[in-house]
Predicted model as a PDB file, atoms N, CA, C, CB and O in Angstrom, pLDDT in the B-factor column:
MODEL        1                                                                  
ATOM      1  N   UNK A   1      16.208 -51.209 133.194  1.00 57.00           N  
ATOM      2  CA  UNK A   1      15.634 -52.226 134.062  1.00 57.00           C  
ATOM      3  C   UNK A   1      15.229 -51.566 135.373  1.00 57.00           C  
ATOM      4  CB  UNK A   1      16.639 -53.394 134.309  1.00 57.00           C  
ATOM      5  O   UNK A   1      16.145 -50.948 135.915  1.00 57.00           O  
ATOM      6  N   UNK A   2      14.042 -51.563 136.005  1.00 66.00           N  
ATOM      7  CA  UNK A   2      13.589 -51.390 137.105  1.00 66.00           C  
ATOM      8  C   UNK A   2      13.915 -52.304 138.172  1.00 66.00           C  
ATOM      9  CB  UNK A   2      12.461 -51.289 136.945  1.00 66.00           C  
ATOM     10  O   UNK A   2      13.721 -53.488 137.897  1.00 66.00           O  
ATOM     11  N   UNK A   3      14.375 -52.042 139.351  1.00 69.00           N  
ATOM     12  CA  UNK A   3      14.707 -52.333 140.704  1.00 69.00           C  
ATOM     13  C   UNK A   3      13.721 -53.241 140.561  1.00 69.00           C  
ATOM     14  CB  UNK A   3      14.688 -51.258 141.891  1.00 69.00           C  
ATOM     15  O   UNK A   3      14.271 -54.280 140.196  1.00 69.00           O  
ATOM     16  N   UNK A   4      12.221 -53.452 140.681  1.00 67.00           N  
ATOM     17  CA  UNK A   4      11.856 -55.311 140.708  1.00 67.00           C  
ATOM     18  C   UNK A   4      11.977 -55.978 139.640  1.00 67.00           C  
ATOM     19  CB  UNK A   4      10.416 -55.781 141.028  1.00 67.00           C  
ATOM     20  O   UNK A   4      11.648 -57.158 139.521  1.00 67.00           O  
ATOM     21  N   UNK A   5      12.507 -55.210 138.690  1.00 87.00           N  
ATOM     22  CA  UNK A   5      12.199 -56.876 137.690  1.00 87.00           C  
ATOM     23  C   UNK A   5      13.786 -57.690 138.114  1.00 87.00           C  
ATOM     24  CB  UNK A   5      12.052 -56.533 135.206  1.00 87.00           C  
ATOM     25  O   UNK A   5      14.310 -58.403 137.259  1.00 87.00           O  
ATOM     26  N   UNK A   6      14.355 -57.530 139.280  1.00 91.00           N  
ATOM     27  CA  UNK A   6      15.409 -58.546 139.769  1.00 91.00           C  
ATOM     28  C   UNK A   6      14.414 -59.480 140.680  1.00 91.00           C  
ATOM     29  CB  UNK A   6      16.820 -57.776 140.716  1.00 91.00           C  
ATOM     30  O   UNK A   6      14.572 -60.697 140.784  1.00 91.00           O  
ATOM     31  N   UNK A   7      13.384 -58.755 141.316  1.00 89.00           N  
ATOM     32  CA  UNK A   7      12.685 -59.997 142.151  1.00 89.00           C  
ATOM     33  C   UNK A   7      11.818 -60.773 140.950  1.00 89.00           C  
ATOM     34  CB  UNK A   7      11.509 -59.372 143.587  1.00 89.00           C  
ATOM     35  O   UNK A   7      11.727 -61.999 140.900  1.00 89.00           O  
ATOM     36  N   UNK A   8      11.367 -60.112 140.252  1.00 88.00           N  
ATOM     37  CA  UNK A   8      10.671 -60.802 139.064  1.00 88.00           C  
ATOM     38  C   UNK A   8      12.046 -61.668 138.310  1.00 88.00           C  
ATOM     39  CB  UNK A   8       9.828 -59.469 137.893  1.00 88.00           C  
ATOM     40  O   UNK A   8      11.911 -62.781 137.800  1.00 88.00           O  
ATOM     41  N   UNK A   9      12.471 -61.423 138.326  1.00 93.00           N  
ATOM     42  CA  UNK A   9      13.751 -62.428 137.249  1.00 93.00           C  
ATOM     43  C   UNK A   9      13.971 -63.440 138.387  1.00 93.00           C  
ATOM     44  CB  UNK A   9      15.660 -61.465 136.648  1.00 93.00           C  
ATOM     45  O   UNK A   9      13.891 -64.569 137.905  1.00 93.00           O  
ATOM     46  N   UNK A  10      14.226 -63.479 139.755  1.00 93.00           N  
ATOM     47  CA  UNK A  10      14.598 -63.909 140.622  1.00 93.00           C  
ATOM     48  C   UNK A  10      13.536 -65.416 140.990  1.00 93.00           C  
ATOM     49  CB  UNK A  10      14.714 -62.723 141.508  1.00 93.00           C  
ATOM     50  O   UNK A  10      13.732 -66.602 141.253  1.00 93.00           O  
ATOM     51  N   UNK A  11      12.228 -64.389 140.790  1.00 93.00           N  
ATOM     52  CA  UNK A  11      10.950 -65.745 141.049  1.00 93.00           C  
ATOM     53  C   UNK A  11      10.825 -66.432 139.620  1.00 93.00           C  
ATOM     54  CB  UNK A  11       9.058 -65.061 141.555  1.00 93.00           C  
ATOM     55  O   UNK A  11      10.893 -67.659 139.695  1.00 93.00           O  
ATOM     56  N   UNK A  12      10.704 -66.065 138.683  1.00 93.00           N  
ATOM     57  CA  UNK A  12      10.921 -66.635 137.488  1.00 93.00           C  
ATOM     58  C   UNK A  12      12.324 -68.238 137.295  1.00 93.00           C  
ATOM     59  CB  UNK A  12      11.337 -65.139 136.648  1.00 93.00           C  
ATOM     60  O   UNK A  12      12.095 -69.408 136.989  1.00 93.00           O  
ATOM     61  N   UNK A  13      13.743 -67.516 137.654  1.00 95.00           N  
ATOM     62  CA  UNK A  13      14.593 -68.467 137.876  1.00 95.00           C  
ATOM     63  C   UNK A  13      14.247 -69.837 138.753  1.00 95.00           C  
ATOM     64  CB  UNK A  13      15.572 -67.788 138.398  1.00 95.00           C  
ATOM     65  O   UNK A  13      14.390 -71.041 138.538  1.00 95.00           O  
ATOM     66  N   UNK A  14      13.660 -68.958 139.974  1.00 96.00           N  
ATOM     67  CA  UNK A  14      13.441 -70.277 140.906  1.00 96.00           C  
ATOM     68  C   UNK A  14      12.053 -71.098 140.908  1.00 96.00           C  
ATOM     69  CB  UNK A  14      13.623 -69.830 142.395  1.00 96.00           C  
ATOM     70  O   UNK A  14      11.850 -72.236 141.334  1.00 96.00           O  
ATOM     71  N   UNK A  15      11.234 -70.267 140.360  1.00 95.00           N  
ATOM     72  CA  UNK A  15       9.537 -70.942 140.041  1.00 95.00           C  
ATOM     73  C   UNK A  15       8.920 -71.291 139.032  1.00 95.00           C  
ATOM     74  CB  UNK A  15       8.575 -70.255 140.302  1.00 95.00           C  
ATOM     75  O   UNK A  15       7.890 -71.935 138.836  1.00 95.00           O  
ATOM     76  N   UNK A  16       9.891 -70.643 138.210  1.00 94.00           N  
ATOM     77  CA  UNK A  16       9.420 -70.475 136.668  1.00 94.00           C  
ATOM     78  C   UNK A  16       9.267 -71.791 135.847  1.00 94.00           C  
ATOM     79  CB  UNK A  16      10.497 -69.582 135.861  1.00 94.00           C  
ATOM     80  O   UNK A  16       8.986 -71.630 134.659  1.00 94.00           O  
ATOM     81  N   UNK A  17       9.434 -73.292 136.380  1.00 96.00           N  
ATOM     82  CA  UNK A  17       8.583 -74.343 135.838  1.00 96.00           C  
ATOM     83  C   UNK A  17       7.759 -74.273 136.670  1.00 96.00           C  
ATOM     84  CB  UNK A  17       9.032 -75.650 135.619  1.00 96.00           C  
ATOM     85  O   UNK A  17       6.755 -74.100 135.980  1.00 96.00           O  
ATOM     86  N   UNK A  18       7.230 -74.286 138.320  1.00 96.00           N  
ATOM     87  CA  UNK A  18       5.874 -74.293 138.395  1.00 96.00           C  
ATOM     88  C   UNK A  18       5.017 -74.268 137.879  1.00 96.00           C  
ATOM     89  CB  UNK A  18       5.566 -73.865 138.741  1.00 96.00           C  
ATOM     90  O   UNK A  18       5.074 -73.577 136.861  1.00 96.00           O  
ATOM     91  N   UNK A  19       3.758 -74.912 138.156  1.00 95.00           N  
ATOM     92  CA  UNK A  19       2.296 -74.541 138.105  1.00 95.00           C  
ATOM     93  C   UNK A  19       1.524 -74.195 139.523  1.00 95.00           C  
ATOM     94  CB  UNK A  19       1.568 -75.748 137.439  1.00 95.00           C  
ATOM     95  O   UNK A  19       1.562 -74.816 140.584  1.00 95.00           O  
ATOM     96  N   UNK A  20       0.796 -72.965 139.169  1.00 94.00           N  
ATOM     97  CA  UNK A  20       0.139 -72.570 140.452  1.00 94.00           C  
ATOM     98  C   UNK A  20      -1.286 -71.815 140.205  1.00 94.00           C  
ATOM     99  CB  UNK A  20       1.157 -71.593 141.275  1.00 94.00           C  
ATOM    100  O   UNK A  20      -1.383 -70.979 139.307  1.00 94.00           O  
ATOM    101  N   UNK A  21      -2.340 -72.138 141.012  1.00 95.00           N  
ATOM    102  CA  UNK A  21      -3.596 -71.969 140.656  1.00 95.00           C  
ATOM    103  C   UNK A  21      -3.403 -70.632 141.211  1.00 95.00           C  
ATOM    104  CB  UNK A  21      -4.747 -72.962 141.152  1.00 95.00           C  
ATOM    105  O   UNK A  21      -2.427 -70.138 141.776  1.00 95.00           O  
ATOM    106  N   UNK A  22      -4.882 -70.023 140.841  1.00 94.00           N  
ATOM    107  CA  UNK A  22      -4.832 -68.107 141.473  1.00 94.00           C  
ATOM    108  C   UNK A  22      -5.170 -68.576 142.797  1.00 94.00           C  
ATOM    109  CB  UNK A  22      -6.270 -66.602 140.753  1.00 94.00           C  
ATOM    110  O   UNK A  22      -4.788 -67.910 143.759  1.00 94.00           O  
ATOM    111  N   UNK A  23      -5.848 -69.654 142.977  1.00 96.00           N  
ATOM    112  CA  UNK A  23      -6.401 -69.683 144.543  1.00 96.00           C  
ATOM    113  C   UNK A  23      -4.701 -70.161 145.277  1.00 96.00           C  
ATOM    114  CB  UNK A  23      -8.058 -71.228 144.853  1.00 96.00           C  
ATOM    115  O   UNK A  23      -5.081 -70.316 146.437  1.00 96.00           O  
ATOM    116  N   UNK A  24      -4.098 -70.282 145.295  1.00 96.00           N  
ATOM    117  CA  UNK A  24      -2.667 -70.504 146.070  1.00 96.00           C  
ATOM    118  C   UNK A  24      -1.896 -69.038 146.118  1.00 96.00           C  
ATOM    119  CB  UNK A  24      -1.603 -71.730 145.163  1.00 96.00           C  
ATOM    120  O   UNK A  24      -1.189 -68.595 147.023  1.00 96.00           O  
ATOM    121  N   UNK A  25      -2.382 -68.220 144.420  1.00 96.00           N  
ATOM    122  CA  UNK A  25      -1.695 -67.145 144.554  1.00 96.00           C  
ATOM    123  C   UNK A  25      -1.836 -66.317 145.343  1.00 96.00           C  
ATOM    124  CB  UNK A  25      -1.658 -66.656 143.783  1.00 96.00           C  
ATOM    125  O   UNK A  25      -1.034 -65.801 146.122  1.00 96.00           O  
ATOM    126  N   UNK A  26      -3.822 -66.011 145.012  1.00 97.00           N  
ATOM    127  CA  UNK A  26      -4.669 -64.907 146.203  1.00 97.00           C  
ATOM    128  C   UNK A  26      -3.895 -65.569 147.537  1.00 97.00           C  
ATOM    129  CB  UNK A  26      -6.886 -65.118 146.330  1.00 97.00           C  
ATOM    130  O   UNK A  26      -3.071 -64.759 147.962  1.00 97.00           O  
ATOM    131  N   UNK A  27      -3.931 -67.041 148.463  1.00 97.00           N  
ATOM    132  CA  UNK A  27      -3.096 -67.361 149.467  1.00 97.00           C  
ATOM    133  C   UNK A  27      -2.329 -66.641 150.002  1.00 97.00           C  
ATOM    134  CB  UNK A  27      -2.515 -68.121 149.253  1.00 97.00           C  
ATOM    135  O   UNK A  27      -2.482 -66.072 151.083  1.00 97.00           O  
ATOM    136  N   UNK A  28      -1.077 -66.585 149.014  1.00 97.00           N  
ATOM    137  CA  UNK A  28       0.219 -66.071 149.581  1.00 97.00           C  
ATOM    138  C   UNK A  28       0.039 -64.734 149.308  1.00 97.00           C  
ATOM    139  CB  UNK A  28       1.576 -66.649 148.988  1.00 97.00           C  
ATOM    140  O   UNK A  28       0.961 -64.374 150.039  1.00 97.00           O  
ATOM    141  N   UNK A  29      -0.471 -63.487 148.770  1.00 97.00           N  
ATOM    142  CA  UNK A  29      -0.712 -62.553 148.883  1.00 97.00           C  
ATOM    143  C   UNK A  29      -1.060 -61.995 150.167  1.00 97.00           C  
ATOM    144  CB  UNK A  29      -1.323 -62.482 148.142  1.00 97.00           C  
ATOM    145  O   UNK A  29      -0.375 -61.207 150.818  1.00 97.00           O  
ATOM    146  N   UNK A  30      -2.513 -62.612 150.561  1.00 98.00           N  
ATOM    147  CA  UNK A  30      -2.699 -62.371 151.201  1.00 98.00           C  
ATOM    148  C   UNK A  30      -1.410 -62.829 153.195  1.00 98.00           C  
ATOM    149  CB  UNK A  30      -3.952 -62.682 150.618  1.00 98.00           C  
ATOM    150  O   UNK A  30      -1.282 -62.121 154.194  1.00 98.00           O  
ATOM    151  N   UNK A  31      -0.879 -64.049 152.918  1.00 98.00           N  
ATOM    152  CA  UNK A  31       0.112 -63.991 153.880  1.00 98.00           C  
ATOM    153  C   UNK A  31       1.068 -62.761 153.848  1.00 98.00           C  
ATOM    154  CB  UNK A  31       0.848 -65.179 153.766  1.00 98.00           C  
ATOM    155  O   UNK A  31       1.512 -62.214 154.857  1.00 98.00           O  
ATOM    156  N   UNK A  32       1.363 -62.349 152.404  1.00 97.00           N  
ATOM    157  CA  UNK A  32       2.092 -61.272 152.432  1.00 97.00           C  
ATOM    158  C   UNK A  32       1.800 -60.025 153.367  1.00 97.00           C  
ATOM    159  CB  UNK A  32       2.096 -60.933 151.229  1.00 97.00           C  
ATOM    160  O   UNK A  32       2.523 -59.395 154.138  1.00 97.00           O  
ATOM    161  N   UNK A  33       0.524 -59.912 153.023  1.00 98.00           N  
ATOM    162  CA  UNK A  33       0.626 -58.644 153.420  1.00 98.00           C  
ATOM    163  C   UNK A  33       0.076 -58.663 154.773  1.00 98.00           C  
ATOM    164  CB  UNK A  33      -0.023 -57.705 152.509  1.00 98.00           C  
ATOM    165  O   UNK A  33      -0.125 -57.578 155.318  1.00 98.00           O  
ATOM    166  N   UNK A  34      -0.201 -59.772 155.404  1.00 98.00           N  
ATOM    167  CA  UNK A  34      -0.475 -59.962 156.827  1.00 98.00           C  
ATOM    168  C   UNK A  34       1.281 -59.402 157.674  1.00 98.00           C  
ATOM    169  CB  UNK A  34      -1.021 -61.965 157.073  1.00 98.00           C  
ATOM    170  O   UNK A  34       1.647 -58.807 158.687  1.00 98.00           O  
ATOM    171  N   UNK A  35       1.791 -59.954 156.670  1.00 98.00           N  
ATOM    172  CA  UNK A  35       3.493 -59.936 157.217  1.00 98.00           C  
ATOM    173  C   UNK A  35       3.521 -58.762 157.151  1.00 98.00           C  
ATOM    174  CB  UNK A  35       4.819 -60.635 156.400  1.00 98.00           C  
ATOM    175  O   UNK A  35       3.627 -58.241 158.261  1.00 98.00           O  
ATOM    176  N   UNK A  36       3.459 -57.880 156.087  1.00 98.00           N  
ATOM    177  CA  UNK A  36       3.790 -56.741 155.595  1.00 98.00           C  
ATOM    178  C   UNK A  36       2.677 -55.815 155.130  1.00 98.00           C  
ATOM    179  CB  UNK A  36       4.624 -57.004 154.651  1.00 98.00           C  
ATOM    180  O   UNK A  36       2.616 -55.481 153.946  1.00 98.00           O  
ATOM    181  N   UNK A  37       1.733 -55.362 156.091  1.00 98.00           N  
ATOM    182  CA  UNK A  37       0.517 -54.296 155.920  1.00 98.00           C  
ATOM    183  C   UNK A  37       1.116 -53.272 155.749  1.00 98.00           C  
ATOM    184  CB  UNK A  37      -0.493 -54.063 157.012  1.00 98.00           C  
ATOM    185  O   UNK A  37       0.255 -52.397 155.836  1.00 98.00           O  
ATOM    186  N   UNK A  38       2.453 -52.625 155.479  1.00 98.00           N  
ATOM    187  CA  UNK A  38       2.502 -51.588 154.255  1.00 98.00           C  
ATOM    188  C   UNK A  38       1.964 -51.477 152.771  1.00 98.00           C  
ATOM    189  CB  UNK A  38       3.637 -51.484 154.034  1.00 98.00           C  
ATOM    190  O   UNK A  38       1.514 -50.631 151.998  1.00 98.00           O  
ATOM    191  N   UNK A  39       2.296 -52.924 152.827  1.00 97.00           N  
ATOM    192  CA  UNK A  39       2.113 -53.355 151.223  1.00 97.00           C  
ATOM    193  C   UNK A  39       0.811 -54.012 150.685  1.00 97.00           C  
ATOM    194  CB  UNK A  39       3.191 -54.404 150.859  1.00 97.00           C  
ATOM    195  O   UNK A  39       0.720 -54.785 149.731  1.00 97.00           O  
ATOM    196  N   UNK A  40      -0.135 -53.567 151.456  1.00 98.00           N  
ATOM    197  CA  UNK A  40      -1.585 -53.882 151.295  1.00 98.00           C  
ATOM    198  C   UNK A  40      -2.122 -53.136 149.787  1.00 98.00           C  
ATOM    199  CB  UNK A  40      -2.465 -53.239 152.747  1.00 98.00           C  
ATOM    200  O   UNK A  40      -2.548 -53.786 148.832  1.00 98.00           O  
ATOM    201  N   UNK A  41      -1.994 -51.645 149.825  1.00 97.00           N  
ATOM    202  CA  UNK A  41      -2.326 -50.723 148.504  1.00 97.00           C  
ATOM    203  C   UNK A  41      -1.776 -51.638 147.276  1.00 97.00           C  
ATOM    204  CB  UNK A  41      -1.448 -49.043 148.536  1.00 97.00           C  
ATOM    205  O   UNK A  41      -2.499 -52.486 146.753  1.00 97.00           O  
ATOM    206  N   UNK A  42      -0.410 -51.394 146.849  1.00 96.00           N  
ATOM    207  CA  UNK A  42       0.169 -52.018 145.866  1.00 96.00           C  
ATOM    208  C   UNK A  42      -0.044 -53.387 146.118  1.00 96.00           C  
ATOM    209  CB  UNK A  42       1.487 -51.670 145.711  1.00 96.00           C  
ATOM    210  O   UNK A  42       0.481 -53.787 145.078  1.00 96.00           O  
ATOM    211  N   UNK A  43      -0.433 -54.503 146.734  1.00 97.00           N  
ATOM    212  CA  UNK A  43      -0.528 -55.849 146.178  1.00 97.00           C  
ATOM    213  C   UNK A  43      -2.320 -56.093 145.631  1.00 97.00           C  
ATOM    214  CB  UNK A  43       0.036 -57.033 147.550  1.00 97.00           C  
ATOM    215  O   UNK A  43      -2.768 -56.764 144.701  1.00 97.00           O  
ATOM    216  N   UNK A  44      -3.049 -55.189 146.710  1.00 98.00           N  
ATOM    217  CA  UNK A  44      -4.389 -55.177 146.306  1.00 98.00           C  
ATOM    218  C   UNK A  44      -4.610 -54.096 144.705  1.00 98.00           C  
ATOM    219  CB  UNK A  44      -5.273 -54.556 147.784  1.00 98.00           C  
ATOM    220  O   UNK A  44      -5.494 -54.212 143.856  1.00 98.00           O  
ATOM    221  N   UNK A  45      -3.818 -53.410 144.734  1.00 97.00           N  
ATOM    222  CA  UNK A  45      -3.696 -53.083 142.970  1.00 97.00           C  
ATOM    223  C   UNK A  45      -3.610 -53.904 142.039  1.00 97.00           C  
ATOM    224  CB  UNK A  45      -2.652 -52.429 142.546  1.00 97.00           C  
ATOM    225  O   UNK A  45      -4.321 -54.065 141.048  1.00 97.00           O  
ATOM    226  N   UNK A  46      -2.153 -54.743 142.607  1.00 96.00           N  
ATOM    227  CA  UNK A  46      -1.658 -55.653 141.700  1.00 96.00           C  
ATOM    228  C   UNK A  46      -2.841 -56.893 141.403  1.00 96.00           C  
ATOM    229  CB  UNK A  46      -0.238 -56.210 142.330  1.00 96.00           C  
ATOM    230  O   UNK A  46      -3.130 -57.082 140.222  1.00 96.00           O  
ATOM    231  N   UNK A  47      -3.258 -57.407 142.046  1.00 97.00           N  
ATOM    232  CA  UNK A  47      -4.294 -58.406 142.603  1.00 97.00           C  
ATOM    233  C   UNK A  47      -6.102 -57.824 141.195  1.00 97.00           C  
ATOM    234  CB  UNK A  47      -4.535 -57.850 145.084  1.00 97.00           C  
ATOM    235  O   UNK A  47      -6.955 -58.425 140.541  1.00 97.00           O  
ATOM    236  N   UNK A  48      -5.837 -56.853 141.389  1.00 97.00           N  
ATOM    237  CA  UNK A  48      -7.084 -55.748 140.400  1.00 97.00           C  
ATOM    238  C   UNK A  48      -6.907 -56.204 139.483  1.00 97.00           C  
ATOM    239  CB  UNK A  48      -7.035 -54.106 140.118  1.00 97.00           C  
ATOM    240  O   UNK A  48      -7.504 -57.106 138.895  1.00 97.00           O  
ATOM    241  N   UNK A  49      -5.619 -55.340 139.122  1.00 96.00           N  
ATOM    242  CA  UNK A  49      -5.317 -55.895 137.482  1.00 96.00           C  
ATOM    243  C   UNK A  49      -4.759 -56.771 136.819  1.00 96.00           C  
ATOM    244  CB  UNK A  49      -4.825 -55.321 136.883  1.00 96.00           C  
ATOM    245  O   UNK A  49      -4.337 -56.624 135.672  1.00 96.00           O  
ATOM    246  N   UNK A  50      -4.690 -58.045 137.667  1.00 94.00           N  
ATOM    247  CA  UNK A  50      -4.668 -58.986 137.508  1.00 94.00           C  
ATOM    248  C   UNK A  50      -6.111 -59.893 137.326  1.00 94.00           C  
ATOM    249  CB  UNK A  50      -3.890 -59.166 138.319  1.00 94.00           C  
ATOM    250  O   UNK A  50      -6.276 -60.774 136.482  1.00 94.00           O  
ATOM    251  N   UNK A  51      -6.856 -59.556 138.085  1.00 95.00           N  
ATOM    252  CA  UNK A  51      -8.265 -59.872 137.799  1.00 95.00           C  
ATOM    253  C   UNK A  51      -9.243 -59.211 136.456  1.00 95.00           C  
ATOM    254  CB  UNK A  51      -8.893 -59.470 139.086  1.00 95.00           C  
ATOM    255  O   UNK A  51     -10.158 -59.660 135.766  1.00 95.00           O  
ATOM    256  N   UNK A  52      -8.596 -58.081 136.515  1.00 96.00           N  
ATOM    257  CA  UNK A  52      -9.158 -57.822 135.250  1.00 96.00           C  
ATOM    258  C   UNK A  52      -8.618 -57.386 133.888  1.00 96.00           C  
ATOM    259  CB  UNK A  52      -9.884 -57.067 135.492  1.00 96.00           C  
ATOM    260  O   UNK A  52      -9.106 -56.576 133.100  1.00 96.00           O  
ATOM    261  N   UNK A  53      -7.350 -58.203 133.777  1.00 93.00           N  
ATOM    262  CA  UNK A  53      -7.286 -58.209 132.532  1.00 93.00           C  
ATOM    263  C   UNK A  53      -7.640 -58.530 131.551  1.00 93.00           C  
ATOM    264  CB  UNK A  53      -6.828 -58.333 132.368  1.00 93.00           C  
ATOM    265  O   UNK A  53      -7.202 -57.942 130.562  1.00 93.00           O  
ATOM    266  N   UNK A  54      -8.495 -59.499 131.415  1.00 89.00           N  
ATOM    267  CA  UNK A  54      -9.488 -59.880 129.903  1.00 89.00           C  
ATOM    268  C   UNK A  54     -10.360 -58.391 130.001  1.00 89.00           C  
ATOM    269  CB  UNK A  54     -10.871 -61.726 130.046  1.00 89.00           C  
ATOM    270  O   UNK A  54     -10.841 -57.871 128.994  1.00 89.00           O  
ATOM    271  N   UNK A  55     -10.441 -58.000 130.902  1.00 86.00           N  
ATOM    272  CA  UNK A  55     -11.436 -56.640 130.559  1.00 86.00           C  
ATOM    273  C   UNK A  55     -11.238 -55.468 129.609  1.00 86.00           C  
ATOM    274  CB  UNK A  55     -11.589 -55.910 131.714  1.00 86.00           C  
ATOM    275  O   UNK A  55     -12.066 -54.728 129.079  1.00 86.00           O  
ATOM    276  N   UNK A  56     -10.000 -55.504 129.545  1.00 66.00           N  
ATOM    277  CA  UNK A  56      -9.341 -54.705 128.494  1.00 66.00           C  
ATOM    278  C   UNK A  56      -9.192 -55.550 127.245  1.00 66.00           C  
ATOM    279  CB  UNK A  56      -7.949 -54.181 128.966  1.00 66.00           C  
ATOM    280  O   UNK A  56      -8.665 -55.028 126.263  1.00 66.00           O  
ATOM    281  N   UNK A  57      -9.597 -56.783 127.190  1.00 62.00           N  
ATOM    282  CA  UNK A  57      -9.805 -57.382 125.619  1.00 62.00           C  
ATOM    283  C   UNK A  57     -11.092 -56.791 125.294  1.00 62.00           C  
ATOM    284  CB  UNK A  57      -9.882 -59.180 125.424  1.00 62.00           C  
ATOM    285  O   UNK A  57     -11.427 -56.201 124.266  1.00 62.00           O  
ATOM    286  N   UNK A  58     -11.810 -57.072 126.430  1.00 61.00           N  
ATOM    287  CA  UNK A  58     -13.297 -56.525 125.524  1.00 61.00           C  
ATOM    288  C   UNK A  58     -13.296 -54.981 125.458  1.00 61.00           C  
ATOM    289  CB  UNK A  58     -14.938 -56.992 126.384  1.00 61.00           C  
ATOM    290  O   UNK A  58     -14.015 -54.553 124.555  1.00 61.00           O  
ATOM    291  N   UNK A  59     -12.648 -54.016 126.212  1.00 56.00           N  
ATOM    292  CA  UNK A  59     -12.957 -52.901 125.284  1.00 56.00           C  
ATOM    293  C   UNK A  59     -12.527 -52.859 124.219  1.00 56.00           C  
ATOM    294  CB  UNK A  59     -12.695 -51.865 125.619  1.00 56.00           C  
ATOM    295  O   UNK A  59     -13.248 -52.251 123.428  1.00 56.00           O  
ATOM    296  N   UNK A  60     -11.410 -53.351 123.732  1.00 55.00           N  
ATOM    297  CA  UNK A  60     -11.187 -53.131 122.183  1.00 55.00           C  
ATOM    298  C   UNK A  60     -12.049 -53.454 121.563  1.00 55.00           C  
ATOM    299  CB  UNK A  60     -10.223 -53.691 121.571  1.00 55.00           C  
ATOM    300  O   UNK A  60     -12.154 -52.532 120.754  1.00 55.00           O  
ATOM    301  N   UNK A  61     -13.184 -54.521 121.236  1.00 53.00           N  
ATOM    302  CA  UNK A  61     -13.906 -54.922 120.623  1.00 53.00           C  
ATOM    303  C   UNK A  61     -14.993 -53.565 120.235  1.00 53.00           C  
ATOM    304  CB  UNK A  61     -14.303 -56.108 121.311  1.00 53.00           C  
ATOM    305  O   UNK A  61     -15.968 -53.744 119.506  1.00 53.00           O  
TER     306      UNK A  61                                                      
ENDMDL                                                                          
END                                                                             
């Protein structure tokens, strides 16, 4: 187990019936890293490949 999947298990426990649109998600991202402009690289990564994951359905095709 990797050191975040406790924050991932952690948001899961407490959010994990939610529903939440990407436009609330992009939101709080972006508050994040207003708070925390270290973490601009890795959330704007995360944020990538999150946007483009159907993109990797179509290369298999």
């Amino acid at each position: 187990m990797y050191f975040t999947d406790r924050g991932i298990e952690e948001l899961e426990k407490r959010r994990g019936e939610e529903e939440v649109t990407f436009e609330w998600l992009a939101e709080q991202l972006r508050t994040f890293v207003d708070l925390n402009p270290d973490f601009e690289v890795p959330v704007e990564r995360l944020a990538t490949w999150l946007a483009r994951l159907d993109d990797e359905d179509e290369d298999d095709e």
